[in-house]
Backbone as CSV, one residue per row, in Angstrom:
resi,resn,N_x,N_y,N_z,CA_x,CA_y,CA_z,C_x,C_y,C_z
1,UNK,-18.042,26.425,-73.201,-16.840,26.879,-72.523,-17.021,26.653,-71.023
2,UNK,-16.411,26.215,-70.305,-16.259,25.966,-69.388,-16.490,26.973,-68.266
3,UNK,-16.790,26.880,-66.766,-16.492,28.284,-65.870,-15.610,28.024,-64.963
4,UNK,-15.009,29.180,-64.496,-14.356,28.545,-63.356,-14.769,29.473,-62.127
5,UNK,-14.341,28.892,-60.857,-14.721,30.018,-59.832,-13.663,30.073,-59.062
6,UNK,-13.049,31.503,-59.959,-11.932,32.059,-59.272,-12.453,32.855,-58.058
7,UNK,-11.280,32.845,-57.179,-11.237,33.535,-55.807,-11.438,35.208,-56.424
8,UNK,-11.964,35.833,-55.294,-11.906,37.163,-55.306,-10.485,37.877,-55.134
9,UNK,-9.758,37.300,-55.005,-8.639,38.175,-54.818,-7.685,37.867,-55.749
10,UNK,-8.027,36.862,-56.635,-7.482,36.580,-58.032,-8.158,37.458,-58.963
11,UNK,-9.654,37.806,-58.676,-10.318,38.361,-59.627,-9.781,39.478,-59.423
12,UNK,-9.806,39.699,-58.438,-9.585,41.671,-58.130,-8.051,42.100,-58.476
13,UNK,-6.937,40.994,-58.123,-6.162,41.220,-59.016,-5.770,41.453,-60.169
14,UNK,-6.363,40.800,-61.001,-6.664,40.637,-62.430,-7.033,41.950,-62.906
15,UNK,-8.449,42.483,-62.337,-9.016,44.215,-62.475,-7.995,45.031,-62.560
16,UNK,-7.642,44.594,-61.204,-6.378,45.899,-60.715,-5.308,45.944,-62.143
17,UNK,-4.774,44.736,-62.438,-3.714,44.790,-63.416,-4.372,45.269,-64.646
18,UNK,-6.010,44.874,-65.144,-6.310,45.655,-66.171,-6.418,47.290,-66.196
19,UNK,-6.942,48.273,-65.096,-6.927,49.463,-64.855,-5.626,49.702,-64.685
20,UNK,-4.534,48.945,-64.481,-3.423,49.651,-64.185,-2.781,49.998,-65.658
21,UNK,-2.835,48.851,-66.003,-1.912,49.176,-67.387,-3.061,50.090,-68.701
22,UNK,-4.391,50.130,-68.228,-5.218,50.985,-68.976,-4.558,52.380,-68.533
23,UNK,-4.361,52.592,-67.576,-3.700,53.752,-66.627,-2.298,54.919,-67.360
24,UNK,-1.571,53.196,-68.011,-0.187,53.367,-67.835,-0.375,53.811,-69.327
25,UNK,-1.012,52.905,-70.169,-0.949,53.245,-71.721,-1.743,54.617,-71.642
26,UNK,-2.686,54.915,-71.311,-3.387,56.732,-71.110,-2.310,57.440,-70.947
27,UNK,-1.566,57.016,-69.869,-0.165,58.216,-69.077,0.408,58.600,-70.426
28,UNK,1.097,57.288,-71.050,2.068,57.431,-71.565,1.710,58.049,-72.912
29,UNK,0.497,57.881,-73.760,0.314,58.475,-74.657,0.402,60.180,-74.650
30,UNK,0.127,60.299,-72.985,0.754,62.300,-73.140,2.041,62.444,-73.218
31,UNK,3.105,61.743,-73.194,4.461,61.884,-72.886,5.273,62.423,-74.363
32,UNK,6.765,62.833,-73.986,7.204,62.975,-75.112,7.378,61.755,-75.958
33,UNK,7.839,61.967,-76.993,8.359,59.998,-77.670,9.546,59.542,-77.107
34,UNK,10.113,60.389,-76.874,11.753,60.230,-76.013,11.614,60.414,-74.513
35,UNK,12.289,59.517,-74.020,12.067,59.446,-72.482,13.708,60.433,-72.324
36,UNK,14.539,60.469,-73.121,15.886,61.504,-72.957,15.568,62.610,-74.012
37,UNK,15.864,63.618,-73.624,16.101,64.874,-74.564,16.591,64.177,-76.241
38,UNK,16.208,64.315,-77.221,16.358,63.957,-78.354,16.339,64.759,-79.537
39,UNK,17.074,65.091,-80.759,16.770,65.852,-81.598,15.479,65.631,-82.637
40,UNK,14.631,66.114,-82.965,13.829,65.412,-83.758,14.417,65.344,-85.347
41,UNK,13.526,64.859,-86.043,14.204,64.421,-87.313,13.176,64.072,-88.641
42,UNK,13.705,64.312,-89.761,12.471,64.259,-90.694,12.933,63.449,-92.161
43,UNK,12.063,62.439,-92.311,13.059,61.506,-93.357,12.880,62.251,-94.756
44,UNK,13.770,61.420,-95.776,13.576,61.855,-97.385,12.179,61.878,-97.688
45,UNK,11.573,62.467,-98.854,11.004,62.086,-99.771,10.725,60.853,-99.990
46,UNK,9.414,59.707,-99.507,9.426,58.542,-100.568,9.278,58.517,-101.726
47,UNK,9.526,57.738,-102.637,8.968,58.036,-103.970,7.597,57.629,-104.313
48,UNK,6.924,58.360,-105.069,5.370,57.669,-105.303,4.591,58.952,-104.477
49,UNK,4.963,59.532,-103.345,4.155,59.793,-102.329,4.958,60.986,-101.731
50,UNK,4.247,61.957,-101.158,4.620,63.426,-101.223,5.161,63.386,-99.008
51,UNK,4.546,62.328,-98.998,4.898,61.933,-97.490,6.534,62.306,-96.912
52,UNK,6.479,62.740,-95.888,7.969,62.809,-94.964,7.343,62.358,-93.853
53,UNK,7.583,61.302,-93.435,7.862,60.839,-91.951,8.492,61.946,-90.813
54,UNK,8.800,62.164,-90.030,9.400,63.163,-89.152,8.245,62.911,-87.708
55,UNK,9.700,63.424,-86.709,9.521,64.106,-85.197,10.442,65.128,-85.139
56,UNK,9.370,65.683,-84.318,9.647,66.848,-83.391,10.754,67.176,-82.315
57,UNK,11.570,67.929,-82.115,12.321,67.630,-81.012,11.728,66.884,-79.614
58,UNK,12.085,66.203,-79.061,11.832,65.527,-77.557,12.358,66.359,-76.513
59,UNK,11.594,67.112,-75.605,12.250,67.638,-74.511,12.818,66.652,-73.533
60,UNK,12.108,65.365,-73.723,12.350,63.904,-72.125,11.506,63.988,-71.797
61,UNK,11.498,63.032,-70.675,10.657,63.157,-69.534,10.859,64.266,-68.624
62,UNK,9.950,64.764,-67.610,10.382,65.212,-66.473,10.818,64.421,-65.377
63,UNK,11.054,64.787,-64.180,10.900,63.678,-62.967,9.937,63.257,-63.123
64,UNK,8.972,63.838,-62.628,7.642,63.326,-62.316,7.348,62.329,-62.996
65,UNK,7.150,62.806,-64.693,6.717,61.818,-65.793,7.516,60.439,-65.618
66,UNK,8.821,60.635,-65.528,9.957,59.522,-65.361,9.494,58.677,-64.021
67,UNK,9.183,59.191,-62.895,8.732,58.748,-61.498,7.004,57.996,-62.007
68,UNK,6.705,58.846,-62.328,5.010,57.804,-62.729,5.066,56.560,-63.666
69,UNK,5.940,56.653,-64.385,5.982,55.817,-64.984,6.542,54.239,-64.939
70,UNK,8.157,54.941,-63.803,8.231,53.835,-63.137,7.142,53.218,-62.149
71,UNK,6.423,53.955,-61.656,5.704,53.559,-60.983,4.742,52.623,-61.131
72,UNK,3.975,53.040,-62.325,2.877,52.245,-63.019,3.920,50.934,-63.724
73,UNK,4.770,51.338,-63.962,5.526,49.746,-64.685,5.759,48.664,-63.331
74,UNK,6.199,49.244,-62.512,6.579,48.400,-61.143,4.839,47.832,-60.901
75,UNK,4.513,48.812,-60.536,2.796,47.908,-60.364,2.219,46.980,-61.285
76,UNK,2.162,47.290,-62.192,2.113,45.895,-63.527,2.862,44.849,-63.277
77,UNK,4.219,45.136,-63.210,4.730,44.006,-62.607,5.069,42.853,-61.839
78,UNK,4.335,43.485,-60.451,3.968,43.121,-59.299,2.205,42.368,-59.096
79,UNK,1.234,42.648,-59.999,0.026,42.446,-60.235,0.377,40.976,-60.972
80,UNK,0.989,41.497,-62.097,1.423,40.225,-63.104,1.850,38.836,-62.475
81,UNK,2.263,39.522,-61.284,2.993,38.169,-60.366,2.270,38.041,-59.695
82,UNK,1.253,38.276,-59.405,0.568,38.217,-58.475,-0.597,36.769,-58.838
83,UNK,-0.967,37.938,-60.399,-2.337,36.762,-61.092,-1.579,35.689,-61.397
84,UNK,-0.079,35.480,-62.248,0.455,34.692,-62.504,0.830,33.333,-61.674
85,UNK,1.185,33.616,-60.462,1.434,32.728,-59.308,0.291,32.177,-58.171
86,UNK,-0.749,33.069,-58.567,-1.727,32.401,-57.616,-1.952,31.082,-57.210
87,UNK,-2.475,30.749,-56.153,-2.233,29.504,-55.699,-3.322,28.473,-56.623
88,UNK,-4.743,29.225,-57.508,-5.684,28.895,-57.607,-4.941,27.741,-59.095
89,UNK,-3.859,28.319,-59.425,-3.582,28.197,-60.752,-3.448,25.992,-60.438
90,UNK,-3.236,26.156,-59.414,-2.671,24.686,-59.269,-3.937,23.922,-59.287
91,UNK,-4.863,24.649,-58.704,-6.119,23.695,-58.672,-6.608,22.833,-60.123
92,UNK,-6.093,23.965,-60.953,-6.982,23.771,-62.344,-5.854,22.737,-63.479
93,UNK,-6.780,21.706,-63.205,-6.361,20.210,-63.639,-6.125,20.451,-65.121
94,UNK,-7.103,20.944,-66.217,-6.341,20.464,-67.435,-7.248,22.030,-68.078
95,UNK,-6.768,22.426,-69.565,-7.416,23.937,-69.508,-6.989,24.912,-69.421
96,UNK,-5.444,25.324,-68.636,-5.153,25.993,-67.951,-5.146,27.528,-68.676
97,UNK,-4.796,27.199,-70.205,-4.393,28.590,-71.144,-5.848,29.022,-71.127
98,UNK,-6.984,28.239,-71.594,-8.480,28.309,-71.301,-8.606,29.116,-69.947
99,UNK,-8.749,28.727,-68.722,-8.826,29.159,-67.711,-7.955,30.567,-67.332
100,UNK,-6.695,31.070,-68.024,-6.422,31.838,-68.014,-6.912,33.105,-69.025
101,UNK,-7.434,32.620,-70.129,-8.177,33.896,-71.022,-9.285,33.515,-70.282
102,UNK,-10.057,33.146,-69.496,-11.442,33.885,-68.826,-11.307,34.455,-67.921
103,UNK,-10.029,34.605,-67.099,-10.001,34.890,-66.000,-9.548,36.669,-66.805
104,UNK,-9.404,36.669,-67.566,-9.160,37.882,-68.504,-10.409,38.714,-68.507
105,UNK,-11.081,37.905,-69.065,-12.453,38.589,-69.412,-13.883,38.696,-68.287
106,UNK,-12.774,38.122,-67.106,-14.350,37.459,-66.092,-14.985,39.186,-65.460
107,UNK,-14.143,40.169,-65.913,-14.457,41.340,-64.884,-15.985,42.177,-66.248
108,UNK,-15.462,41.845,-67.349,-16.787,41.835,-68.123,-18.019,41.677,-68.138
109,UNK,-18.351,40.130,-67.452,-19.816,39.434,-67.045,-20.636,40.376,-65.604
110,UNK,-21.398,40.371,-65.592,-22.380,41.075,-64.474,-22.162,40.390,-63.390
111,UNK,-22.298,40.996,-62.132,-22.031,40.421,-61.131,-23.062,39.114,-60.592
112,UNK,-22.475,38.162,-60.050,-23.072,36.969,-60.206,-23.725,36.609,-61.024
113,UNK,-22.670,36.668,-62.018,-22.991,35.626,-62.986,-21.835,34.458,-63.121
C-alpha cells in the first residue's frame, strides 16, 4: 500500500472531523428519539414471538440539546469541507479513493511513522 505525506493541517483536520462526529454520535445517543415532543407508541403482537416493539413518549429536545447539536452538525460540516477540498487532494496523481481511506486511518499509526 502505498504512503502518502499529507500536510499537517490536512491531518489535523481529518482528527478534528473524527472526534467531532465521535462527539456528536456520544451527544446524541443521550437525547430523546424525537427531536419534537412526540407521542410514544407500541406495535401489535408479532406472530411467532411474544415481542411488542414500542417507544416511550418523547419530551424533544431542549434548547440547549437542539443548539449542540446544531452545532456539532455545522462543525462536521465545515471539517468535511475542509478535508474534502484540500489543496493536497490535487497533488495526488492516480489513487485518489486509496489516498483518501489512509488519510482516514493515518491518525492510528504512531507518530512518525
Amino acid at each position: 500500500m502505498p504512503t502518502y505525506d499529507f500536510p499537517q493541517d490536512l491531518r489535523d483536520a481529518q482528527l478534528a472531523l473524527h472526534e467531532t462526529r465521535a462527539r456528536y454520535e456520544q451527544y446524541a445517543r443521550t437525547l430523546p428519539w424525537s427531536a419534537e415532543p412526540m407521542p410514544g407508541w407500541e406495535s401489535e403482537k408479532q406472530p411467532y414471538t411474544s415481542f411488542r416493539s414500542g417507544k416511550a413518549d418523547s419530551p424533544g429536545y431542549t434548547d440547549d440539546q437542539a443548539a449542540e447539536i446544531a452545532h456539532l452538525t455545522a462543525r462536521i460540516l465545515e471539517l468535511g469541507i475542509i478535508v474534502s477540498t484540500h489543496p493536497f487532494w490535487s497533488s495526488v496523481e492516480s489513487g485518489l479513493v486509496d489516498a483518501r481511506m489512509a488519510l482516514k486511518h493515518v491518525h492510528e499509526q504512531p507518530a512518525g511513522a
